[in-house]
N, C-alpha and C positions, 0 to 999 in steps of 0.2 A: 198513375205515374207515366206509362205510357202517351197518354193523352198530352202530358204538360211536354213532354220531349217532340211529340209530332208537331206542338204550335210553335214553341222555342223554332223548331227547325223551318218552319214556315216561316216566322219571322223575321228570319235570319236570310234566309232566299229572299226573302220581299224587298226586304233593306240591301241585298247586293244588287238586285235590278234597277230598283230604284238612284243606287248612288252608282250604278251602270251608264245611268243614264242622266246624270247631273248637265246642266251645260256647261260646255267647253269655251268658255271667250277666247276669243280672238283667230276662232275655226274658221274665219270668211278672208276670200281672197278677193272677192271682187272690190271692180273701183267704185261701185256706187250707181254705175250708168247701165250695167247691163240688167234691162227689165223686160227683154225680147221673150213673147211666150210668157209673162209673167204679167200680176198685177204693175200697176202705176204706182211707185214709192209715194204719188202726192196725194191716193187715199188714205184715207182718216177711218176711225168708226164715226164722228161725225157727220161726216158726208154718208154715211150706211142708213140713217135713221129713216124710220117709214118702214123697215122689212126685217124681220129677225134675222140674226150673224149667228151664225156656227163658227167657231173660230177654235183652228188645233194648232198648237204649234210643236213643232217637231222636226226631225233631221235624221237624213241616210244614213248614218252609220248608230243610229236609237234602234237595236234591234227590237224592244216593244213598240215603238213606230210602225218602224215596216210590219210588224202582225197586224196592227189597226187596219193598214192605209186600204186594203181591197175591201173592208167595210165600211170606210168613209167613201172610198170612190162608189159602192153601190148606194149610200144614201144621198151623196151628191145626185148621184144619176135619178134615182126615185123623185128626192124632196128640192132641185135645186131649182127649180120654176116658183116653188114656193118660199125658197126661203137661202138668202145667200150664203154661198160657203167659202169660207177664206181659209186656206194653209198658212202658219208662218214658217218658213226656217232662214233662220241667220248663217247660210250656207252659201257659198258662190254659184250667180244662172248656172255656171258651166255643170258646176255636179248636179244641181238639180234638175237641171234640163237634161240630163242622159239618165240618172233615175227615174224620171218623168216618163220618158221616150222605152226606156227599157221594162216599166211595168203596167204602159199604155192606161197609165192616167191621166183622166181631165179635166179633175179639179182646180180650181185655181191657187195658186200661190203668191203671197206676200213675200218679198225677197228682203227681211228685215235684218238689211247686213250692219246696221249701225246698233243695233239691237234696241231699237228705242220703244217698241211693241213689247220686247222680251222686258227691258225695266219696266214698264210705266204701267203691266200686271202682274208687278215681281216673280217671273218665270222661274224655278228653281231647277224644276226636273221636268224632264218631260215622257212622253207625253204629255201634254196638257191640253184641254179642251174649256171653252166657254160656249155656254149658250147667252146668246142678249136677243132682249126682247129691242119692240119696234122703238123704244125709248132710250135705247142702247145700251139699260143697265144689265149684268151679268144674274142671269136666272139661274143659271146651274153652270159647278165649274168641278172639275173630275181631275186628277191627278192620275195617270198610270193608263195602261191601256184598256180601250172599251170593246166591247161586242156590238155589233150591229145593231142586237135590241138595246142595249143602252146607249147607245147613239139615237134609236129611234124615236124611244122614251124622252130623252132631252130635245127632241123636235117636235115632237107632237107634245109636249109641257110649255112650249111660246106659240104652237099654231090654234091651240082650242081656245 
């Protein structure tokens, strides 16, 4: 009995972080043009093909985000010779350029303020994470936040 009350209650936590963390439309203020310090809006995964994509999308105020983000910035730094890494968040440069600046990360970020990244992998919650191989189909996709080894495990699952 015990047992069923401690998963109940786990469940119950999982599902408030989770819908903690749902996206928010219509959270971007930018016009569209600010990509200073940021990815080009006119890459594609298209244009990626040839090199496996790590691809997270996520946003400052996703407090399971921000747990992620200092293990994604050390697997960028480890694996990103090997293998490209793209952020998304549908959030205006201005805030993520001072989140950016204030947690001395140097990953890159996709500034997908019309959210057409977030539809076209029906984003719900986030964190979210895809692995694509060099053919750009999605090898592994993770919902909620990872650890570094399981960020590592889904990099070394498209480099072997």
């Amino acid at each position: 009995m015990k047992k069923h009350i401690l998963l109940i209650g786990f469940m119950i936590l999982t599902l408030v972080v989770i819908a903690g963390c749902q996206r928010k439309p219509g959270n971007n203020s930018s016009n569209g043009n600010e990509n200073d310090g940021f990815i080009d809006p006119s890459v594609t995964l298209e244009s990626l093909r040839g090199k496996p994509v790590f691809l997270n999308f996520w946003a400052t105020w996703c407090g399971p985000c921000r747990e992620e983000l200092p293990d994604l910035q050390q697997m960028y730094l480890k694996y990103g010779d090997r293998i490209q890494f793209f952020t998304i968040s549908a959030e205006s440069a201005n805030t993520v350029r001072k989140f950016m600046g204030k947690n001395a990360y140097t990953f890159p970020v996709f500034l997908d303020v019309n959210e057409k990244l977030n539809n076209e992998h029906k984003i719900r919650a986030i964190p979210t994470t895809m692995i694509l191989d060099t053919e750009g189909r999605v090898r592994e996709s993770h919902i909620g936040t990872m650890s570094a080894e399981q960020m590592e495990a889904f990099i070394l699952a498209v480099l072997e």
